[in-house]
C-alpha positions, 0 to 999 in steps of 0.5 A, spaced: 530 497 461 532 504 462 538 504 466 539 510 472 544 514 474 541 515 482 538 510 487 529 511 487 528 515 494 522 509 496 518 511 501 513 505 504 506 507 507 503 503 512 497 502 516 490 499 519 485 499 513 482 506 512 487 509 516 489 514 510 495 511 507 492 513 500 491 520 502 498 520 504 500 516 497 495 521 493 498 527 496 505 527 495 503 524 488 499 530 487 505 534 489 511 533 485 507 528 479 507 522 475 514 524 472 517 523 479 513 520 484 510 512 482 506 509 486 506 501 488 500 498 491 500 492 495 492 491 495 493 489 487 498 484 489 494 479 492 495 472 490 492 469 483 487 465 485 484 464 479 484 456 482 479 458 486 471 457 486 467 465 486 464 462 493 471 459 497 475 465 494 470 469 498 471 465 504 479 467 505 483 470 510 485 477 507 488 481 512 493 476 513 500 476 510 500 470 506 494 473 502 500 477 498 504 474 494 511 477 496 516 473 492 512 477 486 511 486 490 518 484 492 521 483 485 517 488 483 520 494 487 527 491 485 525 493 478 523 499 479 529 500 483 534 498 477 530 502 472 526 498 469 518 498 468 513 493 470 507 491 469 502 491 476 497 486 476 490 490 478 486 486 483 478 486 482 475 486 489 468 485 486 471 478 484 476 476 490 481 476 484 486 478 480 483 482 473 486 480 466 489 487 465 496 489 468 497 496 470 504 499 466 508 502 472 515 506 470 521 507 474 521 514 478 526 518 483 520 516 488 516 510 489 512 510 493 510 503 496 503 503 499 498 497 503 497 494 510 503 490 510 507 494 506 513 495 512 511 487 515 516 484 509 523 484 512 526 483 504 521 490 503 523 495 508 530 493 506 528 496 500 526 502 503 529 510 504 522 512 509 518 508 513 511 511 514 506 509 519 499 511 518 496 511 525 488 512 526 483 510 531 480 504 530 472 507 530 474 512 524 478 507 520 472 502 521 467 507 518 471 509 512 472 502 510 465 500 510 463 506 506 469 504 502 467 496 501 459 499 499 460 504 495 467 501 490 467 494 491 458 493 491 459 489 499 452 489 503 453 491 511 452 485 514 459 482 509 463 488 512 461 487 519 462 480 519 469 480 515 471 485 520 469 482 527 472 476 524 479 478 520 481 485 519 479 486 526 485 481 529 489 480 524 490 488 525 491 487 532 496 481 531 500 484 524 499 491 523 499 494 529 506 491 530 510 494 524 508 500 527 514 499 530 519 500 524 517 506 522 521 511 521 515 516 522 508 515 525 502 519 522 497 520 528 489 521 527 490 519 519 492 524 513 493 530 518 496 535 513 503 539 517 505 531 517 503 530 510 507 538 508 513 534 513 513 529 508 513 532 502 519 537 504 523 530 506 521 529 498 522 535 495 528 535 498 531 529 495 528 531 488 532 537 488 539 534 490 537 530 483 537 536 479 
């Protein structure tokens, strides 16, 4: 445990599927470093479902809250937030499960905490210095995923329009839409870089007062 004489400045980056939150993640990343800048994905939090036969895993829900497995992306937060590292699980979408390797992910000035619920969990906004909202429109964010589900995690169109229709589409509308309105900060039209550069600024600035 390395024990910190400053509280992490946690940044939690919301929004649709394909809205941009990585790009946004990736880029303050980018803009200060991994000495400085930890990134917690909450895609890699889905539950264990190791119980679960290859074909009902392929059948769940998602795009609901109670896909994540909140009592562990919670403690997990807090760790890093009292200095101490942890060991992310890496989800395996080409499996619908959690692989058997961890992800080792130190304590840093700033965490970044990124995925579509990340501001749903009243416990995880607690925890959280800016609250970001990654707004994009709905045809944009339909096509990045389904570029995204063929290319990275072998889906065939069909499967993506499907899944779509039946869950991203309204649980993005029953769910995520709503926590748009814990946001401290809404990005419109995706990633666009003047946002992005306000939100490094806020960042480099906190760095700065730990100098």
């Amino acid at each position: 445990m390395n024990k910190i004489s400053y509280q992490p400045f946690i940044i939690g980056v919301a929004g649709g599927s394909g809205s941009g939150k990585s790009t946004v993640s990736q880029q303050v990343l980018a803009s200060f470093g991994a000495e400085m800048v930890s990134v917690v994905m909450q895609d890699d939090y889905y539950c264990d479902q190791t119980h679960l036969s290859p074909e009902v895993r392929r059948q769940q829900n998602y795009d609901h809250p109670q896909a994540f497995d909140w009592p562990l992306l919670v403690q997990h937060v807090q760790a890093l937030r009292n200095g101490e590292t942890i060991n992310m699980p890496e989800y395996d979408f080409t499996i619908d499960n959690r692989s058997d390797r961890t992800i080792l992910v130190k304590p840093a000035p700033v965490i970044v905490i990124e995925g579509l619920f990340a501001l749903y969990d009243a416990d995880l906004r607690k925890l959280m210095s800016l609250k970001i909202f990654v707004d994009t429109a709905s045809d944009v964010r339909f096509i990045r995923r389904m570029q995204r589900d063929i290319t990275e995690r072998g889906r065939t169109v069909d499967s993506v329009v499907k899944q779509y229709m039946e869950t991203v589409r309204p649980m993005h509308k029953q769910f995520i839409e709503p926590t748009k309105r814990y946001a401290d900060v809404i990005i419109p039209h995706g990633a666009n870089g003047p946002a992005v550069d306000v939100i490094t600024t806020k960042v480099a600035s906190v760095i700065s007062q730990l100098k």
